[in-house]
N, CA, C and O atoms as a GROMACS GRO file, in nm:
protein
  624
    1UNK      N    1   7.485   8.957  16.146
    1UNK     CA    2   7.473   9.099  16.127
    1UNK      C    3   7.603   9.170  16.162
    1UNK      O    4   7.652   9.258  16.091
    2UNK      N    5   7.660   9.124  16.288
    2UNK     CA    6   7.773   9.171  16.270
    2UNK      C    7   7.883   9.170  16.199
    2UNK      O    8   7.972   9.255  16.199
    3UNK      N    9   7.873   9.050  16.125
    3UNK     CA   10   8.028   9.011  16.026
    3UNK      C   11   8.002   9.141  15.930
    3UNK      O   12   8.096   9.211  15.890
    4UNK      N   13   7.861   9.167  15.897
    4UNK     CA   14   7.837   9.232  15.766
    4UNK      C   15   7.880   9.385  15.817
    4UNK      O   16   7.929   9.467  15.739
    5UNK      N   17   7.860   9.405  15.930
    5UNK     CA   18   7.962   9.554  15.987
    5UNK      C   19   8.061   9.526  15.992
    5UNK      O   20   8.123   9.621  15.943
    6UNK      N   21   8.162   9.414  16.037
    6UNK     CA   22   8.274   9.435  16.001
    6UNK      C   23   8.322   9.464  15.854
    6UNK      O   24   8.412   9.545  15.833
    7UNK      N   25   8.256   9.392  15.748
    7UNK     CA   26   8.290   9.375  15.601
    7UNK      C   27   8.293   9.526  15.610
    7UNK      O   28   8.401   9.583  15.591
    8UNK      N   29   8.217   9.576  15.629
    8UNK     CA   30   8.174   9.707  15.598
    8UNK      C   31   8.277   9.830  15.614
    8UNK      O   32   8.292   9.918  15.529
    9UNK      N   33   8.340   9.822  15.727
    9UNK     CA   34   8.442   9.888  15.809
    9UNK      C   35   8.586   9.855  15.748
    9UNK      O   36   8.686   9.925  15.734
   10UNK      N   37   8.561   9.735  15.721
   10UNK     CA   38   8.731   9.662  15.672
   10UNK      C   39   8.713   9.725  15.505
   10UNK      O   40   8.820   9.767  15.460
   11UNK      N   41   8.577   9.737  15.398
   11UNK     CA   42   8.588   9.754  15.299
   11UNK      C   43   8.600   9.932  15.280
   11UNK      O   44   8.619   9.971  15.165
   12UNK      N   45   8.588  10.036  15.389
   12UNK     CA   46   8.581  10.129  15.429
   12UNK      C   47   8.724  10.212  15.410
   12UNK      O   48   8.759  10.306  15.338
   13UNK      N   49   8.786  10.134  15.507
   13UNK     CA   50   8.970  10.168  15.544
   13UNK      C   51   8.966  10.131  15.387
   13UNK      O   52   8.958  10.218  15.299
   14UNK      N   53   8.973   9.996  15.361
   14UNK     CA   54   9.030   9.984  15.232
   14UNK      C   55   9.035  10.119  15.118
   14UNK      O   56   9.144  10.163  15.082
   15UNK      N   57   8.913  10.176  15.071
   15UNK     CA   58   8.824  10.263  14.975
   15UNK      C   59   8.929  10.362  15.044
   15UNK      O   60   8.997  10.430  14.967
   16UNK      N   61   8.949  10.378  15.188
   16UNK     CA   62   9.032  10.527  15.220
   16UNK      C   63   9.171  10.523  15.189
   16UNK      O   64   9.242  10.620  15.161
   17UNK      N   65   9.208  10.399  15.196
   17UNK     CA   66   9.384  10.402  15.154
   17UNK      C   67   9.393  10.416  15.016
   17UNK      O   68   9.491  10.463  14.958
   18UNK      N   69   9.275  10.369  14.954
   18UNK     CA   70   9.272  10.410  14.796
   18UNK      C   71   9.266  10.542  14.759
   18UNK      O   72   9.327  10.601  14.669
   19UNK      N   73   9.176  10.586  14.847
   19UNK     CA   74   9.156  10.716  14.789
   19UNK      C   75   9.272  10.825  14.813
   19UNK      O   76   9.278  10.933  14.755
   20UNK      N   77   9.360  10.777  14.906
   20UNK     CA   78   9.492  10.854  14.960
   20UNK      C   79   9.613  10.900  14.872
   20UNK      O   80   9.694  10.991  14.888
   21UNK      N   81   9.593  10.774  14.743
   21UNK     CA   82   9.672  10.796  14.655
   21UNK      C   83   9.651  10.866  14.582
   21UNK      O   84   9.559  10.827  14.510
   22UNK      N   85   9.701  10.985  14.547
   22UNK     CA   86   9.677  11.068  14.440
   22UNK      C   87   9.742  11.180  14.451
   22UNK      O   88   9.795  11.208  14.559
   23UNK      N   89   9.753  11.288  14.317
   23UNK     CA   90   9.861  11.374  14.309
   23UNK      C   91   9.775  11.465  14.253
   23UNK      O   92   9.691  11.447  14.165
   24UNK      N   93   9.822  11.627  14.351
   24UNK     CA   94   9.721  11.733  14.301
   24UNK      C   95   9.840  11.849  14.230
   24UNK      O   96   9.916  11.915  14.302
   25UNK      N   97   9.839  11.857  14.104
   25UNK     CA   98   9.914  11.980  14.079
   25UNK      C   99   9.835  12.095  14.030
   25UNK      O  100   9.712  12.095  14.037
   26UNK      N  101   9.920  12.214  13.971
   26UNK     CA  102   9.845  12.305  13.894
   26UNK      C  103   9.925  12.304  13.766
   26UNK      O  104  10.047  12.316  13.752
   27UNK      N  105   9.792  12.278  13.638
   27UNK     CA  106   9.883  12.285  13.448
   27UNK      C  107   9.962  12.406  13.437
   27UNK      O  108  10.003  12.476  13.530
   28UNK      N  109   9.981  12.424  13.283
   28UNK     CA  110  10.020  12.519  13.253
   28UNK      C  111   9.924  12.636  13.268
   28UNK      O  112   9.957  12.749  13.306
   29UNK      N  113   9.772  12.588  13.227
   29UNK     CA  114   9.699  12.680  13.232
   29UNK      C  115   9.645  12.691  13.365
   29UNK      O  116   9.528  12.652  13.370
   30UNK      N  117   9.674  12.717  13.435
   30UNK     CA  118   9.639  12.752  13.578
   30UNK      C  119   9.567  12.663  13.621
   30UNK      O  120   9.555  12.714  13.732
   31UNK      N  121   9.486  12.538  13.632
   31UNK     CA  122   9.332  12.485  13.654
   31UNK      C  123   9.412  12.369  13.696
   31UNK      O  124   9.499  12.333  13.617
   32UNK      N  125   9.400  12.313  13.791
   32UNK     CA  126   9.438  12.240  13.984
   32UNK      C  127   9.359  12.092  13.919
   32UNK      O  128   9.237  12.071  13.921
   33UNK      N  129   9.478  11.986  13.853
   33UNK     CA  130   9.468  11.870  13.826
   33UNK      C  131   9.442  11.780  13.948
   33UNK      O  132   9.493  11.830  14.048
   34UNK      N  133   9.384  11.670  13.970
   34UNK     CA  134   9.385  11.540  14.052
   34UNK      C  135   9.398  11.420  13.970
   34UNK      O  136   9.344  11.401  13.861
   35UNK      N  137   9.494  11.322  14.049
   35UNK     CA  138   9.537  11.194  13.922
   35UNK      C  139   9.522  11.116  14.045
   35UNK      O  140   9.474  11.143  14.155
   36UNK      N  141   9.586  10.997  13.987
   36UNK     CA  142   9.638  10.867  14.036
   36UNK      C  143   9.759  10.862  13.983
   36UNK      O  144   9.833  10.797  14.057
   37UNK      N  145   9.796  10.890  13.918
   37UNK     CA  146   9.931  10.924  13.829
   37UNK      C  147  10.050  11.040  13.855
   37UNK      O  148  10.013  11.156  13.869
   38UNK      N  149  10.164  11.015  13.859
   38UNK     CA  150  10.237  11.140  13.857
   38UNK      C  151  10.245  11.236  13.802
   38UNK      O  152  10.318  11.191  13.714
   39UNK      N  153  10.225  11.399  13.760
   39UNK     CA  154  10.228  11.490  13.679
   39UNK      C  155  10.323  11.479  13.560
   39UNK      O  156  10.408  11.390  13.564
   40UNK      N  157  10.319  11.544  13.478
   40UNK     CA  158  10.413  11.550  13.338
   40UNK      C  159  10.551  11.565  13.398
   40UNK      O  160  10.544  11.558  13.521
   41UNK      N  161  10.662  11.582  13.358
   41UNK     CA  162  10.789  11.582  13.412
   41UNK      C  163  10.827  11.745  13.344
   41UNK      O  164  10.929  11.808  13.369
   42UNK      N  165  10.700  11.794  13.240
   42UNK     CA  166  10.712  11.994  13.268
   42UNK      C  167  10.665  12.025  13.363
   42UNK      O  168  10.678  12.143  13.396
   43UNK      N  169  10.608  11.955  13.427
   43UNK     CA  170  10.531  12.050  13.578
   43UNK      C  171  10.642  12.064  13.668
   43UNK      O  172  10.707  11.970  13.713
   44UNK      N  173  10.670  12.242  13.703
   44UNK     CA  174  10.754  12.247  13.757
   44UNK      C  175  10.739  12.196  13.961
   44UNK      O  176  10.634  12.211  14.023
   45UNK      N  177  10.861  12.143  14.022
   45UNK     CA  178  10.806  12.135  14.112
   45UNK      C  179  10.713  12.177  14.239
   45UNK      O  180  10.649  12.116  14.324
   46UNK      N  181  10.739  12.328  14.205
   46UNK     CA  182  10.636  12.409  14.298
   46UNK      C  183  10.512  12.418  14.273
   46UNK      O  184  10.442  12.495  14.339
   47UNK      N  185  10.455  12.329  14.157
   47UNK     CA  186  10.342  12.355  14.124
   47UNK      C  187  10.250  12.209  14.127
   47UNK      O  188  10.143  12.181  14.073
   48UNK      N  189  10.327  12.142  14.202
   48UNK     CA  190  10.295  12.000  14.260
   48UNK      C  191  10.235  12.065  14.374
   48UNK      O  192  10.274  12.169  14.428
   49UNK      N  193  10.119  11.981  14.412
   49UNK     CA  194  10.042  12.066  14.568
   49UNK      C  195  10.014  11.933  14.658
   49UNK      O  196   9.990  11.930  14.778
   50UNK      N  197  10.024  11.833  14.575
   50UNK     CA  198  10.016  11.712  14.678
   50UNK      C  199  10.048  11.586  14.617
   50UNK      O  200  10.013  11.547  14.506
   51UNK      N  201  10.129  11.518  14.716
   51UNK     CA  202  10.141  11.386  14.624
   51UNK      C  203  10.121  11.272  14.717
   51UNK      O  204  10.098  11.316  14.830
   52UNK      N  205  10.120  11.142  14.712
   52UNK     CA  206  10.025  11.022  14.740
   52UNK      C  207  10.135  10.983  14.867
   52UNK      O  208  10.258  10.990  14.872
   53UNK      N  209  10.015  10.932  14.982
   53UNK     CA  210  10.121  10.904  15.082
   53UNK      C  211  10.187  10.738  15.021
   53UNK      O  212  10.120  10.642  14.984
   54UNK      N  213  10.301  10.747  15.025
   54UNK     CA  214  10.429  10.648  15.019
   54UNK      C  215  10.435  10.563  15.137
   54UNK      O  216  10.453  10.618  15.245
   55UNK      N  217  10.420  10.419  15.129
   55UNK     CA  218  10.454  10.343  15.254
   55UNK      C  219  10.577  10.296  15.252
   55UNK      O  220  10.619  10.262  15.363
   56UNK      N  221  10.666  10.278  15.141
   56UNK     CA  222  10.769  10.195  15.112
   56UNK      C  223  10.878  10.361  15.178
   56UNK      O  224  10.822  10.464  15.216
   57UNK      N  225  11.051  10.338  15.172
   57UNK     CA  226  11.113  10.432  15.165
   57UNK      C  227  11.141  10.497  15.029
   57UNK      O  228  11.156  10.619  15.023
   58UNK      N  229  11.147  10.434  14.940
   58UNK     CA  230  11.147  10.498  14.784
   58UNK      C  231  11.101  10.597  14.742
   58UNK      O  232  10.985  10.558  14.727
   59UNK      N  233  11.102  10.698  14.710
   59UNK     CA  234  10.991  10.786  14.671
   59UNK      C  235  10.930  10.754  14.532
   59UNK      O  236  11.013  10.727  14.446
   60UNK      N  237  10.854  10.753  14.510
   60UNK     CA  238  10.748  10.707  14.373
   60UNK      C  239  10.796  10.852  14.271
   60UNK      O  240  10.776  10.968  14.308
   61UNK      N  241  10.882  10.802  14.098
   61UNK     CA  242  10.933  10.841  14.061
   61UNK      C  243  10.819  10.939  13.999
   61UNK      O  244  10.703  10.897  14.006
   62UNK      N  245  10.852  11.124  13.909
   62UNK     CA  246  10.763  11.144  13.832
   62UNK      C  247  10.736  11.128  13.721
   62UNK      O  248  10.842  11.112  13.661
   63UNK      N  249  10.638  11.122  13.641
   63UNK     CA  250  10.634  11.076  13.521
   63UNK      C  251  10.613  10.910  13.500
   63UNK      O  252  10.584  10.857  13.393
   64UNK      N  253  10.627  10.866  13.582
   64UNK     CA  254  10.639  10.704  13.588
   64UNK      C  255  10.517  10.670  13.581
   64UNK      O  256  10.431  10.722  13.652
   65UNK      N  257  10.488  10.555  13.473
   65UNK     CA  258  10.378  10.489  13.428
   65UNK      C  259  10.315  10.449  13.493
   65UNK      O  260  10.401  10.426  13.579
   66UNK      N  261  10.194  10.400  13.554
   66UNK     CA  262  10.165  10.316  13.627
   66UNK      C  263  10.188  10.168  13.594
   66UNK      O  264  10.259  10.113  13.678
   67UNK      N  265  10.152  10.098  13.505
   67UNK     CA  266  10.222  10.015  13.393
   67UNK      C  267  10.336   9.986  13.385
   67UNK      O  268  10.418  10.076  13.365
   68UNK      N  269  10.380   9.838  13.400
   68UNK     CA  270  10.539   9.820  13.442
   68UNK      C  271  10.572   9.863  13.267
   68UNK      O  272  10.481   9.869  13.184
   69UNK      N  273  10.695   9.887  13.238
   69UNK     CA  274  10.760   9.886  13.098
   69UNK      C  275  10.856   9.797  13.079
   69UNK      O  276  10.944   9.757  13.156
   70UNK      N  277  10.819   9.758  12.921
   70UNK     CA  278  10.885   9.612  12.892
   70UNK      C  279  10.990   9.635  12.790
   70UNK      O  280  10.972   9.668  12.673
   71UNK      N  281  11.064   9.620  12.830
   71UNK     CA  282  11.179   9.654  12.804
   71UNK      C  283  11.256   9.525  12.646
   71UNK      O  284  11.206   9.413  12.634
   72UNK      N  285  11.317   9.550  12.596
   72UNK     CA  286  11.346   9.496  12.416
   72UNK      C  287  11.197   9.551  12.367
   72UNK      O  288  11.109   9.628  12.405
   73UNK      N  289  11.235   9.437  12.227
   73UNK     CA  290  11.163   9.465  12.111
   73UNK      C  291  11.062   9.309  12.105
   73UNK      O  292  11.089   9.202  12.160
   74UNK      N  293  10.957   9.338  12.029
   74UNK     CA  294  10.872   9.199  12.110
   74UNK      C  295  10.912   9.136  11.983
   74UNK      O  296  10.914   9.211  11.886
   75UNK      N  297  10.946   9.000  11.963
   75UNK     CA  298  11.024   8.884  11.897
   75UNK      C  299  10.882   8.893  11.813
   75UNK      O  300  10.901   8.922  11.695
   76UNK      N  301  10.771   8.878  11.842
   76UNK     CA  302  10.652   8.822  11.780
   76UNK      C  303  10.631   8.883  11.692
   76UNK      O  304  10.654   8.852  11.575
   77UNK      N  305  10.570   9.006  11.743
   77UNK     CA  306  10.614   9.123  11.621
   77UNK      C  307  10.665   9.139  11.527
   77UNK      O  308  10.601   9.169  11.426
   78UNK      N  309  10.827   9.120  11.528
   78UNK     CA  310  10.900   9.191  11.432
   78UNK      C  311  10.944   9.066  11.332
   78UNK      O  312  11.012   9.076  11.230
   79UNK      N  313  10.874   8.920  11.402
   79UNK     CA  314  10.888   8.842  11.272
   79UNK      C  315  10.761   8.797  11.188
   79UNK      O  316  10.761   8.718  11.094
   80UNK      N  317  10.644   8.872  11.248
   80UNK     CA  318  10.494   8.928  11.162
   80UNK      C  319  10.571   9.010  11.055
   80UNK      O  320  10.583   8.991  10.934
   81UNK      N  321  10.617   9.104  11.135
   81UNK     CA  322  10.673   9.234  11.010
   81UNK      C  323  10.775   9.174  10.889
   81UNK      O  324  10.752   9.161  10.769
   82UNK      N  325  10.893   9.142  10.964
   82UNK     CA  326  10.974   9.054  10.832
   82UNK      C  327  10.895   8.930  10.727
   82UNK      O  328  10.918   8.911  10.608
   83UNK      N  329  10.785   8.847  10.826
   83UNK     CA  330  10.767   8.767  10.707
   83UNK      C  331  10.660   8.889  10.595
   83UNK      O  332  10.664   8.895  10.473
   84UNK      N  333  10.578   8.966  10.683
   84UNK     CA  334  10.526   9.053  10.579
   84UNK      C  335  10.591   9.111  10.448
   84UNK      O  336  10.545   9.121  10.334
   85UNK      N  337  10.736   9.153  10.509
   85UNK     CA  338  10.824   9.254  10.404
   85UNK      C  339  10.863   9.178  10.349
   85UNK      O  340  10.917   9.231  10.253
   86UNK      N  341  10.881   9.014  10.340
   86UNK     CA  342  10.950   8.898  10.299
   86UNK      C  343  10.830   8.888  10.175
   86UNK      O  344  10.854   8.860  10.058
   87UNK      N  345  10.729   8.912  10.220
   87UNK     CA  346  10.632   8.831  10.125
   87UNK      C  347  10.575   8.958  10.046
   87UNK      O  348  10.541   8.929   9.931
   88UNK      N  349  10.560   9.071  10.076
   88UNK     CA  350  10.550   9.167   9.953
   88UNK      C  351  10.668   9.185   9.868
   88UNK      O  352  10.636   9.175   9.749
   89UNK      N  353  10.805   9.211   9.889
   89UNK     CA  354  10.922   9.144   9.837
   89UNK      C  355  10.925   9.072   9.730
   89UNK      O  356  10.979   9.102   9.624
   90UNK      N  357  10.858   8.960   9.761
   90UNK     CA  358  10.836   8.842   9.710
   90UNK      C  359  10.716   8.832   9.575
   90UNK      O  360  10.719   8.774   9.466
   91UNK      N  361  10.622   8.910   9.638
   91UNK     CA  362  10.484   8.982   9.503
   91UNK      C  363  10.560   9.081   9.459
   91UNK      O  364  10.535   9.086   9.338
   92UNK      N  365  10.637   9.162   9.485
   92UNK     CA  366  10.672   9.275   9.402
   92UNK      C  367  10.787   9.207   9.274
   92UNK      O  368  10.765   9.226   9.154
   93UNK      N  369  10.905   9.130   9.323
   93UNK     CA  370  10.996   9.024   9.247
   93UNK      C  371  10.889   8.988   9.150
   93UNK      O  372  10.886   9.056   9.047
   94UNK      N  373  10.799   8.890   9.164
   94UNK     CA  374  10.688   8.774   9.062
   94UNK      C  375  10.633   8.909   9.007
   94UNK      O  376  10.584   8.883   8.897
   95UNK      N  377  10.621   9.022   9.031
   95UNK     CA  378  10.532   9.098   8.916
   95UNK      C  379  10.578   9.158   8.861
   95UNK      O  380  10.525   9.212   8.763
   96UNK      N  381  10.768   9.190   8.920
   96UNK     CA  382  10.838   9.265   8.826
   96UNK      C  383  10.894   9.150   8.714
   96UNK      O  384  10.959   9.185   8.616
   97UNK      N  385  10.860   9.010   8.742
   97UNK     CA  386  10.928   8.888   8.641
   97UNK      C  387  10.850   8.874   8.537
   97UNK      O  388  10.875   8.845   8.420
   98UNK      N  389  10.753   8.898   8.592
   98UNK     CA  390  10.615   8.888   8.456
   98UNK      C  391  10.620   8.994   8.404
   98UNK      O  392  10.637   8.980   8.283
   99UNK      N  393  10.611   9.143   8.448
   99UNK     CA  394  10.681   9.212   8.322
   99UNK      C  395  10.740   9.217   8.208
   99UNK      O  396  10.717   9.229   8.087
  100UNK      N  397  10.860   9.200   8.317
  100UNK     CA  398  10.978   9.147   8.204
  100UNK      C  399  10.980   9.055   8.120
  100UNK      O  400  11.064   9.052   8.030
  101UNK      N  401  10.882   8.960   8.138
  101UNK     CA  402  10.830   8.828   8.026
  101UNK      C  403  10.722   8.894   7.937
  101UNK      O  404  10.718   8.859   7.819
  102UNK      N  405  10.661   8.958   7.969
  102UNK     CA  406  10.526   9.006   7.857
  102UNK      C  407  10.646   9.120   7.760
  102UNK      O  408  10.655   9.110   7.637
  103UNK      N  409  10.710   9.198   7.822
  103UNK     CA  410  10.822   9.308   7.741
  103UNK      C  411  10.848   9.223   7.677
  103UNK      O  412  10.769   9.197   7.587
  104UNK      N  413  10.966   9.141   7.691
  104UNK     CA  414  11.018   9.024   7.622
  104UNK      C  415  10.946   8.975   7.476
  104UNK      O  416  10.992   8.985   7.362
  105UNK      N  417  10.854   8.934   7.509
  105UNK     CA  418  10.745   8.884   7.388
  105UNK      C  419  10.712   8.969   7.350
  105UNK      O  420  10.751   8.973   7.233
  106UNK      N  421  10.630   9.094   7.385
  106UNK     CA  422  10.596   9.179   7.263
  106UNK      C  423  10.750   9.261   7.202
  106UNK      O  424  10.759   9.328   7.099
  107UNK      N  425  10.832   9.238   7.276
  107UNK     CA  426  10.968   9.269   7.174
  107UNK      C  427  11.017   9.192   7.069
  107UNK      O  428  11.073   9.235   6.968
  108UNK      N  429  10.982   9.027   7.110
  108UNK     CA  430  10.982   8.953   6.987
  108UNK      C  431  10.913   8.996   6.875
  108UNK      O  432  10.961   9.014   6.764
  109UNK      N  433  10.734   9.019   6.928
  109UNK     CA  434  10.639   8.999   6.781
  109UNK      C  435  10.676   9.152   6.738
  109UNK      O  436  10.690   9.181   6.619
  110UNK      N  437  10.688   9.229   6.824
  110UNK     CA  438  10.744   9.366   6.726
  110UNK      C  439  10.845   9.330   6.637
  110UNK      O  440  10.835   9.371   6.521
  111UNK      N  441  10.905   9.288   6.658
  111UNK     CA  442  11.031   9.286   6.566
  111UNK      C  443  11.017   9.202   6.414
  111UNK      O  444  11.062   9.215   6.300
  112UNK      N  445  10.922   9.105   6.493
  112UNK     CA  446  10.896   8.992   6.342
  112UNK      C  447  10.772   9.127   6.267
  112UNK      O  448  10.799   9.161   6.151
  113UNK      N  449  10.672   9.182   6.320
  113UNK     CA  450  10.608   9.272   6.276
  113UNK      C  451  10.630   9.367   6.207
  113UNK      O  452  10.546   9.412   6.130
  114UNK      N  453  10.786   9.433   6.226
  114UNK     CA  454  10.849   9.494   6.159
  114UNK      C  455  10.910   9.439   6.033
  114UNK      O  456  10.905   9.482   5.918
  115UNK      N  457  10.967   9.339   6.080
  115UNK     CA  458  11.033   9.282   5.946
  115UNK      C  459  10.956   9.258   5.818
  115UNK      O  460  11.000   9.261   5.703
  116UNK      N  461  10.815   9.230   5.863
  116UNK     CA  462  10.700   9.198   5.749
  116UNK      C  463  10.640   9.292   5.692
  116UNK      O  464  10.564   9.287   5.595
  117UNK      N  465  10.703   9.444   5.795
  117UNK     CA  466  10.609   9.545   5.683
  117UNK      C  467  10.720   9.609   5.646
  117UNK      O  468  10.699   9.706   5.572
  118UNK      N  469  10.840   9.587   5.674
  118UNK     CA  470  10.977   9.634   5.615
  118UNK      C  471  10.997   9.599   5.480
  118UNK      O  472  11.048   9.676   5.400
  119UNK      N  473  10.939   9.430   5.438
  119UNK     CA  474  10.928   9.344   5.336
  119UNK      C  475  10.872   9.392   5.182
  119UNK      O  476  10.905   9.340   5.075
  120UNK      N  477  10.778   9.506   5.202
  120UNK     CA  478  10.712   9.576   5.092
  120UNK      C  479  10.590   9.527   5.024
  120UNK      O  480  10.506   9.573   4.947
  121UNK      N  481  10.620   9.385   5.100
  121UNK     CA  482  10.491   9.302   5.061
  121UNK      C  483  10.323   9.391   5.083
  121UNK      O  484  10.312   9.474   5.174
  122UNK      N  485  10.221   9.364   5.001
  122UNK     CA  486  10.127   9.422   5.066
  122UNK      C  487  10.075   9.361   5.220
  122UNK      O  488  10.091   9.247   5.264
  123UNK      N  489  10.026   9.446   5.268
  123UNK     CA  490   9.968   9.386   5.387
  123UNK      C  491   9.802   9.406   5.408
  123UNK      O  492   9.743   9.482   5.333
  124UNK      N  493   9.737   9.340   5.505
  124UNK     CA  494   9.602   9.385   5.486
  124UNK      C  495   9.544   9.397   5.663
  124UNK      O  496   9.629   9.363   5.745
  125UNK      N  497   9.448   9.427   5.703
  125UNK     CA  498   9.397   9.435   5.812
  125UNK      C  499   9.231   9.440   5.828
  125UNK      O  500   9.146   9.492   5.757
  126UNK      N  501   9.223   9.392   5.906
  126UNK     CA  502   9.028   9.408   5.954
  126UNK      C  503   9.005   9.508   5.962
  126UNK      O  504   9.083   9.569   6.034
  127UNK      N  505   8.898   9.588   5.901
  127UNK     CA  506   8.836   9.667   5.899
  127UNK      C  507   8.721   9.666   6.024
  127UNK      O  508   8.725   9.573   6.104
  128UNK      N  509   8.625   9.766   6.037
  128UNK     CA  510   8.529   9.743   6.162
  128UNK      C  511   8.431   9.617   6.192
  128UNK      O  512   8.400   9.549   6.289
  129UNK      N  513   8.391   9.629   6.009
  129UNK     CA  514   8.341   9.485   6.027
  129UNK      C  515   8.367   9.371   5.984
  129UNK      O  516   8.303   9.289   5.918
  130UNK      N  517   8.515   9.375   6.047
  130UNK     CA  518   8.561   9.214   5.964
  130UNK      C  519   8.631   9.194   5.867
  130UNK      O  520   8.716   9.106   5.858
  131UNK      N  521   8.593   9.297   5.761
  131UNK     CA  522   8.612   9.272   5.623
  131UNK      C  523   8.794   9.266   5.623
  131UNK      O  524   8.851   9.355   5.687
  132UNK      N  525   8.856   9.190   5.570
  132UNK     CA  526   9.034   9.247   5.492
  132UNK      C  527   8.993   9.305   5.418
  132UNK      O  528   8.892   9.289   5.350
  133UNK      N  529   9.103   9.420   5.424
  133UNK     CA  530   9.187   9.558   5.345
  133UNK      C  531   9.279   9.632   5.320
  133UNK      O  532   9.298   9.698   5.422
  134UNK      N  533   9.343   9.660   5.249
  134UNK     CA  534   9.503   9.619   5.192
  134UNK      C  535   9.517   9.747   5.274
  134UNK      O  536   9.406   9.794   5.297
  135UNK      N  537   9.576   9.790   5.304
  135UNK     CA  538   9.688   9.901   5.401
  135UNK      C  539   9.745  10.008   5.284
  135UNK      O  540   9.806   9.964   5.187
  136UNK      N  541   9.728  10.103   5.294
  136UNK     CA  542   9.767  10.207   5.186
  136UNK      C  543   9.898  10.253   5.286
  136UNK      O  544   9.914  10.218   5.403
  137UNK      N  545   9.998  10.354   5.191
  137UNK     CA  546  10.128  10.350   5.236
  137UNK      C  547  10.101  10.481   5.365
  137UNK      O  548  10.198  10.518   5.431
  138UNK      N  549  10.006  10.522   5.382
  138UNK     CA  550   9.995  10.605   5.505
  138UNK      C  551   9.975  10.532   5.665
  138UNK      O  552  10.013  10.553   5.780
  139UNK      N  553   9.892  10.436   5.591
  139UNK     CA  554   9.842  10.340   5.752
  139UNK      C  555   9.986  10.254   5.763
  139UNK      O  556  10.027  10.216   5.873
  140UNK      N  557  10.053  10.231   5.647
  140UNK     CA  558  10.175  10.104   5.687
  140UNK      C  559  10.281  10.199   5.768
  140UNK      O  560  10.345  10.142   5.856
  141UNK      N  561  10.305  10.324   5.750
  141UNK     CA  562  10.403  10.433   5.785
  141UNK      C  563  10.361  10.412   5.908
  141UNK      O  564  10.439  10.354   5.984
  142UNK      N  565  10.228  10.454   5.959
  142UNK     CA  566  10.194  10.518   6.110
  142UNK      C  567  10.179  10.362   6.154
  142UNK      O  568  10.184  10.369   6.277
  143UNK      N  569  10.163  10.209   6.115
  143UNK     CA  570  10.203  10.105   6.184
  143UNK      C  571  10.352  10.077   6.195
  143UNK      O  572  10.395   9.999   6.280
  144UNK      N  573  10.418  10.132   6.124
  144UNK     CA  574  10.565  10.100   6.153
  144UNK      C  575  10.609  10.204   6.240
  144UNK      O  576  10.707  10.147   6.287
  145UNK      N  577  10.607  10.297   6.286
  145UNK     CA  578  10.587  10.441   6.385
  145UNK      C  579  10.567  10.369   6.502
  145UNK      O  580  10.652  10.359   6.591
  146UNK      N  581  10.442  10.310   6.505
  146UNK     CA  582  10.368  10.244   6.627
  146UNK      C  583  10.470  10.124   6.650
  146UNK      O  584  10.518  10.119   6.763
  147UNK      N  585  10.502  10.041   6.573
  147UNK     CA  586  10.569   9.906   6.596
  147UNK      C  587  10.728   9.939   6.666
  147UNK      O  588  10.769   9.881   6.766
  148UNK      N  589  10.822  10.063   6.577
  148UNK     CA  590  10.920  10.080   6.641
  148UNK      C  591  10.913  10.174   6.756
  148UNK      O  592  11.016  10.194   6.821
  149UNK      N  593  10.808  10.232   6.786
  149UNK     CA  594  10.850  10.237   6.931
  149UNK      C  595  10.766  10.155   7.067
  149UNK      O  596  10.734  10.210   7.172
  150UNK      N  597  10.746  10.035   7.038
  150UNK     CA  598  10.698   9.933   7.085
  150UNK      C  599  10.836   9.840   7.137
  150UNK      O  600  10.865   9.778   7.239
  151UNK      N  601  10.912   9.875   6.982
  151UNK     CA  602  11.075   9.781   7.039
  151UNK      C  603  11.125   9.870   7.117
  151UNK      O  604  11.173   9.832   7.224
  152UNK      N  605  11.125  10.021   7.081
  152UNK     CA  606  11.202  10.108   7.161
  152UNK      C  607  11.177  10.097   7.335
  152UNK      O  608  11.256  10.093   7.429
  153UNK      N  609  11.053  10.095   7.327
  153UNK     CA  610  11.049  10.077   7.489
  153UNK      C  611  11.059   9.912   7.559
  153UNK      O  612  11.110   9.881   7.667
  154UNK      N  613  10.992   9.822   7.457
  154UNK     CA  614  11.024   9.721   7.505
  154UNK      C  615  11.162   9.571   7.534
  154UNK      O  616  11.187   9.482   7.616
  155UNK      N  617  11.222   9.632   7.393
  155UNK     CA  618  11.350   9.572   7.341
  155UNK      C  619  11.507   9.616   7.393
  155UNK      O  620  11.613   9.594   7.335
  156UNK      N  621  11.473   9.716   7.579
  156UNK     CA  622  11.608   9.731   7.600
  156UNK      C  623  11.669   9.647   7.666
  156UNK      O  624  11.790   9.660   7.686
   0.00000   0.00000   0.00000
């Protein structure tokens, strides 16, 4: 029974040296803060009303984190990030290549497309249902319209 009063007494002091630490200022807006933490580094000093008893000679800086700070840049990180930017990079390249391969080809068949209705030959096309039907000189005009600027955008 007695150890459990000592626990008691020893866990007591403890809870009081804890509770010793702390810093009372007043905000901007008038209303009387309590921390564990140091005030903002705008709080001017007269408006600090108490700060944590210090056992060391140092004085405990303001503004200071409680949280040590780690100082560089974390290695792990920033080679997550590069292989990321490495590898969208990398999808953006392959989709600007395939582009340029589908342009490519429909700049070919435009061009042979053109040449065949350049030819004077008749031409014919599917109708809705299927059927071939010779192209009258209005539809061959507005397909050659359509075809050269198919090269125009695709053939630079």
């Amino acid at each position: 029974m007695h150890q459990f009063r000592y626990f008691l007494a020893g866990l007591a002091c403890l809870l009081s040296v804890a509770a010793s630490a702390h810093w009372a200022w007043v905000d901007k807006d008038g209303r009387k803060v309590f921390s564990d933490r140091p005030p903002p580094l705008e709080i001017p000093e007269k408006d600090i009303l108490e700060r944590p008893l210090v056992v060391s000679s140092a004085p405990l800086p303001r503004g200071a984190a409680s949280a040590p700070r780690l100082s560089g840049v974390d290695k792990e990180l920033t080679d997550k990030k590069k292989k990321a930017e490495e590898a969208e990079t990398g999808k953006r390249k392959g989709e600007e290549e395939r582009i340029q391969k589908a342009k490519a080809d429909n700049c070919v068949r435009a061009k042979r497309a053109k040449t065949s209705f350049e030819s004077g030959r008749p031409m014919s096309r599917s109708n809705e249902k299927g059927e071939p039907e010779l192209m009258d000189a209005a539809t061959r005009s507005a397909e050659l319209a359509r075809i050269e600027t198919i090269i125009e955008s695709d053939c630079k």
